[in-house]
mmJSON file of the N, C-alpha and C atoms, coordinates in Angstrom:
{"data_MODEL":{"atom_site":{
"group_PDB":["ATOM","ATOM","ATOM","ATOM","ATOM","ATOM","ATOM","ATOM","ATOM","ATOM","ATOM","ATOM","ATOM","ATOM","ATOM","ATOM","ATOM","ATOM","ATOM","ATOM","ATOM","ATOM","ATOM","ATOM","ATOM","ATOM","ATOM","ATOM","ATOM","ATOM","ATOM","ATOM","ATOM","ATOM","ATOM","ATOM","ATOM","ATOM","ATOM","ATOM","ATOM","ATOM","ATOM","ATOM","ATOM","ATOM","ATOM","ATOM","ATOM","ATOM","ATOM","ATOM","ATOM","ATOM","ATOM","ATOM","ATOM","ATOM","ATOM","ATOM","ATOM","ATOM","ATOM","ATOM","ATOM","ATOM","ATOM","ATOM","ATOM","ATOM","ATOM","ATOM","ATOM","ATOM","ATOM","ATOM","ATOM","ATOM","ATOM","ATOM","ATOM","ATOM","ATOM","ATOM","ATOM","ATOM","ATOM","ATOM","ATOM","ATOM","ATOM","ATOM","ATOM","ATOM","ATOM","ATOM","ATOM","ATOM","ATOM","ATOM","ATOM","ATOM","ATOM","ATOM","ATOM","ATOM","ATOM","ATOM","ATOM","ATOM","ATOM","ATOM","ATOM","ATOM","ATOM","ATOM","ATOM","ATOM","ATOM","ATOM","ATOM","ATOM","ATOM","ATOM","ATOM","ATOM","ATOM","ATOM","ATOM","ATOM","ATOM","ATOM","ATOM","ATOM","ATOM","ATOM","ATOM","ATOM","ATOM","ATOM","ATOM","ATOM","ATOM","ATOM","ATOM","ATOM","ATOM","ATOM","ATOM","ATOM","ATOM","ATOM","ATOM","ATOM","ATOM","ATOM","ATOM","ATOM","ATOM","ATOM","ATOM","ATOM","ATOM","ATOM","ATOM","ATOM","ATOM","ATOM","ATOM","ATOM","ATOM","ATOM","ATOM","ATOM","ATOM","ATOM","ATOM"],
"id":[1,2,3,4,5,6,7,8,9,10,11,12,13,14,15,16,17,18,19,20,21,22,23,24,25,26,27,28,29,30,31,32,33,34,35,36,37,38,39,40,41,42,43,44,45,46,47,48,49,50,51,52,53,54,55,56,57,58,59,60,61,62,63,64,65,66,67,68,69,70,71,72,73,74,75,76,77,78,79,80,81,82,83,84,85,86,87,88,89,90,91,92,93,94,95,96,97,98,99,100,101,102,103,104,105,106,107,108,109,110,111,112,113,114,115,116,117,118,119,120,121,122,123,124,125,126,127,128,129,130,131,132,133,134,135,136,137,138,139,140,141,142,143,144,145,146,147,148,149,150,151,152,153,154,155,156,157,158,159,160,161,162,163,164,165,166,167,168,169,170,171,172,173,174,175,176,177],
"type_symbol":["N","C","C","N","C","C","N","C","C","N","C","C","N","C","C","N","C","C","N","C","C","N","C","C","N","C","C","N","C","C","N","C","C","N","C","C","N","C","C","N","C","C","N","C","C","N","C","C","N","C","C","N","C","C","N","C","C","N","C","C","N","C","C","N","C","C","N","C","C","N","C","C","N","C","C","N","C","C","N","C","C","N","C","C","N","C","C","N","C","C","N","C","C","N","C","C","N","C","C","N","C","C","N","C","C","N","C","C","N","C","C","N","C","C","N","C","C","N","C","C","N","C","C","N","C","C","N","C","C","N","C","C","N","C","C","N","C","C","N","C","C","N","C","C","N","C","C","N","C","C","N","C","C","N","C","C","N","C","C","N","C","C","N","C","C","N","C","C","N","C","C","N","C","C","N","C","C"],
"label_atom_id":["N","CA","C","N","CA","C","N","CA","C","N","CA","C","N","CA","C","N","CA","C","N","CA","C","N","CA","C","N","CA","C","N","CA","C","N","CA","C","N","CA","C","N","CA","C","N","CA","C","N","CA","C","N","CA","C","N","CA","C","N","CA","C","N","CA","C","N","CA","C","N","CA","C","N","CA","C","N","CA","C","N","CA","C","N","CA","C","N","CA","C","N","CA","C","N","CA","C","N","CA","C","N","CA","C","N","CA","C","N","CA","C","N","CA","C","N","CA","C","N","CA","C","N","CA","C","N","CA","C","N","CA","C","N","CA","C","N","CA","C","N","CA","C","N","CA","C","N","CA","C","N","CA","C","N","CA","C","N","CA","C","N","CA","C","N","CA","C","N","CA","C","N","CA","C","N","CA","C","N","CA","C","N","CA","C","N","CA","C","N","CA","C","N","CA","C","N","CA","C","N","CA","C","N","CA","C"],
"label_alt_id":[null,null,null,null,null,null,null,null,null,null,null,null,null,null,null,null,null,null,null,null,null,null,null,null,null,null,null,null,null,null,null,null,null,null,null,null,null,null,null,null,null,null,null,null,null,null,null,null,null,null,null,null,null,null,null,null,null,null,null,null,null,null,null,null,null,null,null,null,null,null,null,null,null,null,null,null,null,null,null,null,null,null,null,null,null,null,null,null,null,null,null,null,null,null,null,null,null,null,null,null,null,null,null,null,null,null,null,null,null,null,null,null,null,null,null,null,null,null,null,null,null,null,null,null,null,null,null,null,null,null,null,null,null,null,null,null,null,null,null,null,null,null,null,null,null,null,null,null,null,null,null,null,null,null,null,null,null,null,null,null,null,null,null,null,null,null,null,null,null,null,null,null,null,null,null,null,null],
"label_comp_id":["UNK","UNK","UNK","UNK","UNK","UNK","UNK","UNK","UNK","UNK","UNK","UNK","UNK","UNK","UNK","UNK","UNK","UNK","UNK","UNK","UNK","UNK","UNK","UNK","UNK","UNK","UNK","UNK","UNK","UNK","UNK","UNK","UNK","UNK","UNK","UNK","UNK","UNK","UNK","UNK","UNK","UNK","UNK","UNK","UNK","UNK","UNK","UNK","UNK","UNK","UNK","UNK","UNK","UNK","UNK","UNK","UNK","UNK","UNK","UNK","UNK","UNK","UNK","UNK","UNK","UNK","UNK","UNK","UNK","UNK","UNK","UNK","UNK","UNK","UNK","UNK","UNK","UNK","UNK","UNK","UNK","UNK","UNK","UNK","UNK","UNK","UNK","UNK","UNK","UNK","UNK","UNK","UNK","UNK","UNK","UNK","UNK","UNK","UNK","UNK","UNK","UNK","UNK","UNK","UNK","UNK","UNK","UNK","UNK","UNK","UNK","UNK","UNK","UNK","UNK","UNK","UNK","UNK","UNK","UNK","UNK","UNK","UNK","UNK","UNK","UNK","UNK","UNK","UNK","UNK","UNK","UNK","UNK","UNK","UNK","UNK","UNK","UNK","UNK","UNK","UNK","UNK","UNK","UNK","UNK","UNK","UNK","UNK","UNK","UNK","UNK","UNK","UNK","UNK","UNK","UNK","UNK","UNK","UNK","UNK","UNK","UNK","UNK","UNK","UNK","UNK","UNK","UNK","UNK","UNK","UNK","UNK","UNK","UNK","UNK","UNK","UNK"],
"label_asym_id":["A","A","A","A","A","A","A","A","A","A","A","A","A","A","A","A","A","A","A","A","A","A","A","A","A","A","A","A","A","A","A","A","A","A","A","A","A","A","A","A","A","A","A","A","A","A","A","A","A","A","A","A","A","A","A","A","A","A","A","A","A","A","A","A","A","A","A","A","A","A","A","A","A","A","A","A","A","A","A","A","A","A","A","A","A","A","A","A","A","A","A","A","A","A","A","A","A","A","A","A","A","A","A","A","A","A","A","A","A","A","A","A","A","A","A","A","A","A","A","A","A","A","A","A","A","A","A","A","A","A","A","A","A","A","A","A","A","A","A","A","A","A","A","A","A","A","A","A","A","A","A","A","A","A","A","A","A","A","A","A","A","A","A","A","A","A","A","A","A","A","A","A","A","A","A","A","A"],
"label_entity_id":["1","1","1","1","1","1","1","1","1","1","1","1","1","1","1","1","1","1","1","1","1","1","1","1","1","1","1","1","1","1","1","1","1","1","1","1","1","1","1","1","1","1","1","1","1","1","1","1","1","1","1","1","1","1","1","1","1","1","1","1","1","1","1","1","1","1","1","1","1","1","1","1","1","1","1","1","1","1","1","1","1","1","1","1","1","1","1","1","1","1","1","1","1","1","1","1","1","1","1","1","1","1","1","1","1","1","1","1","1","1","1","1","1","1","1","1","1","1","1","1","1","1","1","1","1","1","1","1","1","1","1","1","1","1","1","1","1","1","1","1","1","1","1","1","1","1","1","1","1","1","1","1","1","1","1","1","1","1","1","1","1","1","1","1","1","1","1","1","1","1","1","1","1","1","1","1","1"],
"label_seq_id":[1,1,1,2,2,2,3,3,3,4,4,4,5,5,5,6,6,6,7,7,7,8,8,8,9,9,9,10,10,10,11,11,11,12,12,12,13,13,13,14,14,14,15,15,15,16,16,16,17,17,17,18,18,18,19,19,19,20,20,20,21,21,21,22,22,22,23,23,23,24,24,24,25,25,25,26,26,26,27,27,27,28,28,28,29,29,29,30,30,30,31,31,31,32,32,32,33,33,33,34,34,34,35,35,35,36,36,36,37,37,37,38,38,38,39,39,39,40,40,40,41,41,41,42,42,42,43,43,43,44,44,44,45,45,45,46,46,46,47,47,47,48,48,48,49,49,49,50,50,50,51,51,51,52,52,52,53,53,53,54,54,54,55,55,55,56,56,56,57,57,57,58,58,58,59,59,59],
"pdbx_PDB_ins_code":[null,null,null,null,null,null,null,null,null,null,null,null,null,null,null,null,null,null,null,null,null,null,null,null,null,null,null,null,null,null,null,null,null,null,null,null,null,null,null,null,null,null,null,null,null,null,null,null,null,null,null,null,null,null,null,null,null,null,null,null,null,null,null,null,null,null,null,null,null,null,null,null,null,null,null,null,null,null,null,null,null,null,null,null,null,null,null,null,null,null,null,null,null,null,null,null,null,null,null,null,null,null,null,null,null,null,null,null,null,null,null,null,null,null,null,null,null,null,null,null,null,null,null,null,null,null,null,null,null,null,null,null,null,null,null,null,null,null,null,null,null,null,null,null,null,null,null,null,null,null,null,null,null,null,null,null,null,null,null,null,null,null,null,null,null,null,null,null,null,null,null,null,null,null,null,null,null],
"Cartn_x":[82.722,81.603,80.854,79.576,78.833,78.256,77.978,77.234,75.731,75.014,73.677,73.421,71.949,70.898,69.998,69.477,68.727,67.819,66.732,65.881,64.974,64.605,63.812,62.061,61.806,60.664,59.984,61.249,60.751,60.108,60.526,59.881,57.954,57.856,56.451,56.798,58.01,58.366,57.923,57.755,57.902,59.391,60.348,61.546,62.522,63.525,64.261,65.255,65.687,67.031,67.223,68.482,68.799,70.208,71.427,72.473,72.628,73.773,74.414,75.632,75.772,76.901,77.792,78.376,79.223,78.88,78.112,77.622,75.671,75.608,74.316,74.291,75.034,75.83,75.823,76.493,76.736,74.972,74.525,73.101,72.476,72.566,71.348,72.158,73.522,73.434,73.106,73.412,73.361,71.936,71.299,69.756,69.182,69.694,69.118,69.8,71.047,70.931,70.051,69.936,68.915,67.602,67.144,65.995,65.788,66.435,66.874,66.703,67.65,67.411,66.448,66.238,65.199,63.45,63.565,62.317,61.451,62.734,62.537,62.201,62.898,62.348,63.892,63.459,64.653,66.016,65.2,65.782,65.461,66.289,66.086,65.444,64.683,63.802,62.921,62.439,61.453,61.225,60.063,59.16,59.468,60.417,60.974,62.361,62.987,64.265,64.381,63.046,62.472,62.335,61.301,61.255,62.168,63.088,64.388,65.197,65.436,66.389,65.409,64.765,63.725,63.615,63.737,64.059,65.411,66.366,67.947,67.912,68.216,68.497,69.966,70.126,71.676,71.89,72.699,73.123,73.86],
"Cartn_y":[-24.61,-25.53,-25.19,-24.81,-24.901,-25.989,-25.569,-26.614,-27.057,-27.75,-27.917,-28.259,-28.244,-28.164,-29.018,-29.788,-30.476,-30.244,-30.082,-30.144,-31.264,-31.855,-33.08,-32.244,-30.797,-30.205,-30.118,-30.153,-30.027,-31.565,-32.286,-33.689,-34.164,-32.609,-32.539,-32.926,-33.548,-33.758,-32.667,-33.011,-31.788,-32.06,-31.944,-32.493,-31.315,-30.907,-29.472,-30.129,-31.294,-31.749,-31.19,-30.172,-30.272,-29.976,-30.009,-30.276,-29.585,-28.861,-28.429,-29.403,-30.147,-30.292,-30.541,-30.595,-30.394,-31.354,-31.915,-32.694,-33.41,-33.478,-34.157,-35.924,-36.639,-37.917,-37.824,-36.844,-36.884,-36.388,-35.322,-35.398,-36.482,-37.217,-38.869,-39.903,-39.611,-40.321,-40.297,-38.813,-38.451,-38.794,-37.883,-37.839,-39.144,-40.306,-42.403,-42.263,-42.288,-42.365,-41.841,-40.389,-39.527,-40.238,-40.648,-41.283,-42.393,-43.244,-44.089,-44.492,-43.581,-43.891,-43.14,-41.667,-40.74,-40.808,-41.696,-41.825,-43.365,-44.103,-45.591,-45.372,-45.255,-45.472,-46.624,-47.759,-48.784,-48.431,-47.823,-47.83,-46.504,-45.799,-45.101,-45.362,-45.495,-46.223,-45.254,-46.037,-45.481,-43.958,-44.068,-42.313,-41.657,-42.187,-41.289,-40.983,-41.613,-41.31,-40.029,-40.435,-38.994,-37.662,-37.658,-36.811,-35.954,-36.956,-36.438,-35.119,-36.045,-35.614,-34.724,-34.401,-33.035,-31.805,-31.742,-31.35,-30.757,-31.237,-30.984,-29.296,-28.1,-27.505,-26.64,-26.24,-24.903,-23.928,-23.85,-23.049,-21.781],
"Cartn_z":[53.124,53.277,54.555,54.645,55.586,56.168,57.32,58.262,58.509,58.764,58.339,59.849,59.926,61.401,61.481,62.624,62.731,64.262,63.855,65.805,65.702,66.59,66.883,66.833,66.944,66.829,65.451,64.444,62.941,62.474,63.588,63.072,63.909,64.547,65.283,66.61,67.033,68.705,69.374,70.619,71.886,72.58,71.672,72.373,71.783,72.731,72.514,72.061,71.748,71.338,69.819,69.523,68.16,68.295,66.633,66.633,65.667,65.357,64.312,63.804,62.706,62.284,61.241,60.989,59.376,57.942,58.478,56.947,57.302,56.415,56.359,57.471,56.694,57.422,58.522,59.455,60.498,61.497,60.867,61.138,61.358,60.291,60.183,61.069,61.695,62.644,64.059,64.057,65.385,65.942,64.605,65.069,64.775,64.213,64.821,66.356,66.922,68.043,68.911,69.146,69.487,69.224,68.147,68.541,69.18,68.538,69.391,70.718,71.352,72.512,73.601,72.48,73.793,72.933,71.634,71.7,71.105,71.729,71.635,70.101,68.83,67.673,67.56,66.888,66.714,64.852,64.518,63.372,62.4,61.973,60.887,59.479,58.984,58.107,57.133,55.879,55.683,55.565,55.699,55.514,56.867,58.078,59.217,58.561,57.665,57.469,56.261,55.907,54.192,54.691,56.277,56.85,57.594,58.125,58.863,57.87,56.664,55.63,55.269,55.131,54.379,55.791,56.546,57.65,57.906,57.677,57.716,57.038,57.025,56.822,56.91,56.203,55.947,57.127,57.602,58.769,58.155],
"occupancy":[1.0,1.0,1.0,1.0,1.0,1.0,1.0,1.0,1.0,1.0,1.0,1.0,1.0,1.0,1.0,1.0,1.0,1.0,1.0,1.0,1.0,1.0,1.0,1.0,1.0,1.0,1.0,1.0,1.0,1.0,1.0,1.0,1.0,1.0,1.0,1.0,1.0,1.0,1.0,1.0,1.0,1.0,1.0,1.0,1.0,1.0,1.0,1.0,1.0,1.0,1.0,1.0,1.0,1.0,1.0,1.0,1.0,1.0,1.0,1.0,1.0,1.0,1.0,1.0,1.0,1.0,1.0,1.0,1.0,1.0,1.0,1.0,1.0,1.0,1.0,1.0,1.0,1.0,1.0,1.0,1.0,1.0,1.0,1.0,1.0,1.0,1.0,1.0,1.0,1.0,1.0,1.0,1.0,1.0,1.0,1.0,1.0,1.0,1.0,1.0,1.0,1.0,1.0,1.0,1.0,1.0,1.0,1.0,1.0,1.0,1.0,1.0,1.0,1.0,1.0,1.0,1.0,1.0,1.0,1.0,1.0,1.0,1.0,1.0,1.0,1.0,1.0,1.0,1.0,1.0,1.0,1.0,1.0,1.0,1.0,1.0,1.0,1.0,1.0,1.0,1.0,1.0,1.0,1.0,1.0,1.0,1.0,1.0,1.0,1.0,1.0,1.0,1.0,1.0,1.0,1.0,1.0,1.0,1.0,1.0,1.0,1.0,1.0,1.0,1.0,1.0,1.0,1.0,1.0,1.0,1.0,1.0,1.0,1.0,1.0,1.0,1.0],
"B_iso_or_equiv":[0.0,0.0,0.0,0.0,0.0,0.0,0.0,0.0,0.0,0.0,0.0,0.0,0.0,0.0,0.0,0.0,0.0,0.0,0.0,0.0,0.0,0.0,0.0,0.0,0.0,0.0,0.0,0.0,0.0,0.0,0.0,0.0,0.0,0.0,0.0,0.0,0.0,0.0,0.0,0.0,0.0,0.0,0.0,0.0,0.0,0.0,0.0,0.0,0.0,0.0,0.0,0.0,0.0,0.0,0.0,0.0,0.0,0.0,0.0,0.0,0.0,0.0,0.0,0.0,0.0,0.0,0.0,0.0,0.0,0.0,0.0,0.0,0.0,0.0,0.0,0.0,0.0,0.0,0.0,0.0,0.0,0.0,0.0,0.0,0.0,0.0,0.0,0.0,0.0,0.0,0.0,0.0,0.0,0.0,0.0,0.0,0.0,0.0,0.0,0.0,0.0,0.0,0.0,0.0,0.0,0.0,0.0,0.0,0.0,0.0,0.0,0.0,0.0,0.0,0.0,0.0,0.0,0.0,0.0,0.0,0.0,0.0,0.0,0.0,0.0,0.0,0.0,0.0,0.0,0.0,0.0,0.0,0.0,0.0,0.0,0.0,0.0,0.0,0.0,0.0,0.0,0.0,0.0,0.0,0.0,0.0,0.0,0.0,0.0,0.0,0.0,0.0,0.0,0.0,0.0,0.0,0.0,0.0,0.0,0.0,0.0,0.0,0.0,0.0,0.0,0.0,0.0,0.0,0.0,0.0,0.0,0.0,0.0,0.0,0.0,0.0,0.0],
"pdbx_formal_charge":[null,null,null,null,null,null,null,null,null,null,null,null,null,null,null,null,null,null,null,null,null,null,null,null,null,null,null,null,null,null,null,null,null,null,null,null,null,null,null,null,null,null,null,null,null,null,null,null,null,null,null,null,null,null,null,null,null,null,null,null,null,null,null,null,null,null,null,null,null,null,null,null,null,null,null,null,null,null,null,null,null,null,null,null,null,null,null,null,null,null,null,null,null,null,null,null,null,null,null,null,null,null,null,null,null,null,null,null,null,null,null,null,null,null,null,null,null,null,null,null,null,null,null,null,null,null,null,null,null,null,null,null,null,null,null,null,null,null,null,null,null,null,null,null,null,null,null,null,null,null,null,null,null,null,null,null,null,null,null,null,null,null,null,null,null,null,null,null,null,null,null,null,null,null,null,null,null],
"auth_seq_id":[1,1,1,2,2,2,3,3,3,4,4,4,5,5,5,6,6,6,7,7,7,8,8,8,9,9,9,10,10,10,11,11,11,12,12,12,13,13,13,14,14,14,15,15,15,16,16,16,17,17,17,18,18,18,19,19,19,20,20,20,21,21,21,22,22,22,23,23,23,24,24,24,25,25,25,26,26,26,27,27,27,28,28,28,29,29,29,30,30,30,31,31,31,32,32,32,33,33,33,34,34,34,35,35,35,36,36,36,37,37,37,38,38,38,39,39,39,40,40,40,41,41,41,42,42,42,43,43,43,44,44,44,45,45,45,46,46,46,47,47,47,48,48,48,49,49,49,50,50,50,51,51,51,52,52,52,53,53,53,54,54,54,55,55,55,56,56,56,57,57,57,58,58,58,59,59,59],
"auth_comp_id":["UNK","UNK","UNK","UNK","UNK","UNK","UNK","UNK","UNK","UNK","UNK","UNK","UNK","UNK","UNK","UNK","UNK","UNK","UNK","UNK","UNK","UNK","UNK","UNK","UNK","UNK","UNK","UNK","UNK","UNK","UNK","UNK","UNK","UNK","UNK","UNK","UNK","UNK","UNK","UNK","UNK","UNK","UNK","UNK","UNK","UNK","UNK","UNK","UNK","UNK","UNK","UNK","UNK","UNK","UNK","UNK","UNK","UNK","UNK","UNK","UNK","UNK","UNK","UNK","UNK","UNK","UNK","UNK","UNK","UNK","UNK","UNK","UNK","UNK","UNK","UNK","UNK","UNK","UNK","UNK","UNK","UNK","UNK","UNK","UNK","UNK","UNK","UNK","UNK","UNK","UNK","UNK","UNK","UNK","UNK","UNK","UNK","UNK","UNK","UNK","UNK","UNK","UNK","UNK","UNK","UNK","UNK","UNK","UNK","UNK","UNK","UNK","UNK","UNK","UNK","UNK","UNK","UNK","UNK","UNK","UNK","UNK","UNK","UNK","UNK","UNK","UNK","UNK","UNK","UNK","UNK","UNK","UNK","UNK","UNK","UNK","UNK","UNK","UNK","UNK","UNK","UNK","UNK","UNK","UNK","UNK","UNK","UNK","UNK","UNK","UNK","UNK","UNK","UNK","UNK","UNK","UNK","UNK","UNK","UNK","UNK","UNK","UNK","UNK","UNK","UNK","UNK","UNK","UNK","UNK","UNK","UNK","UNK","UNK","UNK","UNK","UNK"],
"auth_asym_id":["A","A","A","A","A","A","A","A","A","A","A","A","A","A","A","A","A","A","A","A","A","A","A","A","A","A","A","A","A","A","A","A","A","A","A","A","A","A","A","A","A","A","A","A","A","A","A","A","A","A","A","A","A","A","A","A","A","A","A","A","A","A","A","A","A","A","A","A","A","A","A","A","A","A","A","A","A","A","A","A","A","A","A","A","A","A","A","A","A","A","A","A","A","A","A","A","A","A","A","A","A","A","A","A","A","A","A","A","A","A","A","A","A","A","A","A","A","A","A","A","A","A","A","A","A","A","A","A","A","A","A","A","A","A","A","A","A","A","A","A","A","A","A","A","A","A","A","A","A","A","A","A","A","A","A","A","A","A","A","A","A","A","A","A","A","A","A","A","A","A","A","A","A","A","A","A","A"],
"auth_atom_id":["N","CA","C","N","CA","C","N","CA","C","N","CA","C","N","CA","C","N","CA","C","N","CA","C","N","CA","C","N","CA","C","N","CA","C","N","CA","C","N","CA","C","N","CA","C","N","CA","C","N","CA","C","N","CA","C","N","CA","C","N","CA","C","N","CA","C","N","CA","C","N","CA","C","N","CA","C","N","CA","C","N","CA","C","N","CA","C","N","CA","C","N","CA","C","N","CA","C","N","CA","C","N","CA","C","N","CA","C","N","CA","C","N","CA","C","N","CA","C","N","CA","C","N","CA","C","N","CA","C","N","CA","C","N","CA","C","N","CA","C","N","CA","C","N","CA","C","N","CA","C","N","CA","C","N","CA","C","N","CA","C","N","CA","C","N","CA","C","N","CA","C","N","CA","C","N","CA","C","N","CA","C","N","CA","C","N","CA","C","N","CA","C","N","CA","C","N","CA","C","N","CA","C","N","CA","C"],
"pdbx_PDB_model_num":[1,1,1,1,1,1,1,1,1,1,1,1,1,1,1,1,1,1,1,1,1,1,1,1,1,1,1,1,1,1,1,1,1,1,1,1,1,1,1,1,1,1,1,1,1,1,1,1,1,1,1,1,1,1,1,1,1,1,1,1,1,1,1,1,1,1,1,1,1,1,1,1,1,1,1,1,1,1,1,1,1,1,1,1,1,1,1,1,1,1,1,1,1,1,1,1,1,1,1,1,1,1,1,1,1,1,1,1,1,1,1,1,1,1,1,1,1,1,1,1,1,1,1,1,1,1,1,1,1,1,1,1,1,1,1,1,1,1,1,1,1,1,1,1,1,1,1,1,1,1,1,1,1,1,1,1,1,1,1,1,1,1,1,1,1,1,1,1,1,1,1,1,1,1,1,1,1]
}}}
């Protein structure tokens, strides 16, 4: 099983934060905290949460 990728740039940020890690799940959480807290967004939601997940790519 491979691991999947996430950068905060594929979502149009100017922000270098990204993560590699073993499931999708663990992506969509990391990256709500990450927003969360470094770009004041309160909640994973919506057409940010469509975008996130369309974003996630195969390592």
């Amino acid at each position: 099983m491979g691991s999947v990728a996430f950068s905060c740039r594929s979502l149009g940020e100017s922000c270098e934060w990204a993560l590699v890690a073993p499931t999708e799940a663990e992506v969509l959480a990391r990256a709500a905290e990450h927003l969360k807290c470094a770009h004041h967004v309160p909640d994973l939601s919506g057409e940010l949460r469509t975008r996130l997940t369309a974003a996630i790519r195969p390592t």
